[in-house]
Phi, psi and omega in degrees: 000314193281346173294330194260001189243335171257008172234015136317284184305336153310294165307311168340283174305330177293307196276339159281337176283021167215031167282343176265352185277131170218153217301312169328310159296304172329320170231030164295133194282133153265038176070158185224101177298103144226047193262136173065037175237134235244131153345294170324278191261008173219329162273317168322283188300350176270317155319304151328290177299286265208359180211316181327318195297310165270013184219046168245163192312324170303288193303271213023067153312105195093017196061016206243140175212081152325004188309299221251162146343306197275318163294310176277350216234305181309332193282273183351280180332324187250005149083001186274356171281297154347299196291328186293324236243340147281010193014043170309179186262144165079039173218117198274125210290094196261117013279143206280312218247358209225187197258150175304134181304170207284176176301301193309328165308297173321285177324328184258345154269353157263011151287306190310314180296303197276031172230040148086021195358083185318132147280059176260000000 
């Protein structure tokens, strides 16, 4: 008896807390926005955060210098920034030092590439 009176409330609490749930929800993406994304405000600030500390005109490890457009616009071109930030094979795998950026970062500069990688 006394084994049925505590763990009623336990089962009880199991089933009520997932009586609303359903599974669509459960696992709905919340999505990755990469429609209209600009140089400026949105890759520039990713470089920064997640590359800038070894790849500025001082450090330029790897010979890689991420300040500018123009810079970041030579990597684009010979497709090696993409292939590192993607850790594609015959690519060195970027950040070097660090875990692969997350998908949606990735998705939104390889959107930005595939709109012509805009200065904007």
């Amino acid at each position: 008896m006394k084994w049925t009176i505590l763990l009623l409330p336990i089962v009880l609490l199991f089933f009520v807390s997932c009586e609303s749930d359903n599974i669509e929800d459960l696992f709905k993406e919340t999505g990755c926005n990469t429609e209209n994304i600009r140089f400026s405000s949105d890759v520039l600030p990713i470089l920064n955060t997640h590359c800038m500390s070894c790849h500025n005109s001082l450090a330029q490890l790897g010979g890689v210098v991420l300040e500018s457009y123009e810079e970041v616009l030579f990597w684009v071109n010979n497709e090696r920034l993409l292939g590192s930030i993607k850790h594609l094979p015959g690519f060195s795998p970027m950040p070097q030092a660090g875990l692969k950026l997350d998908d949606c970062t990735i998705e939104k500069i390889e959107a930005w590439i595939q709109e012509g990688a805009p200065d904007n």
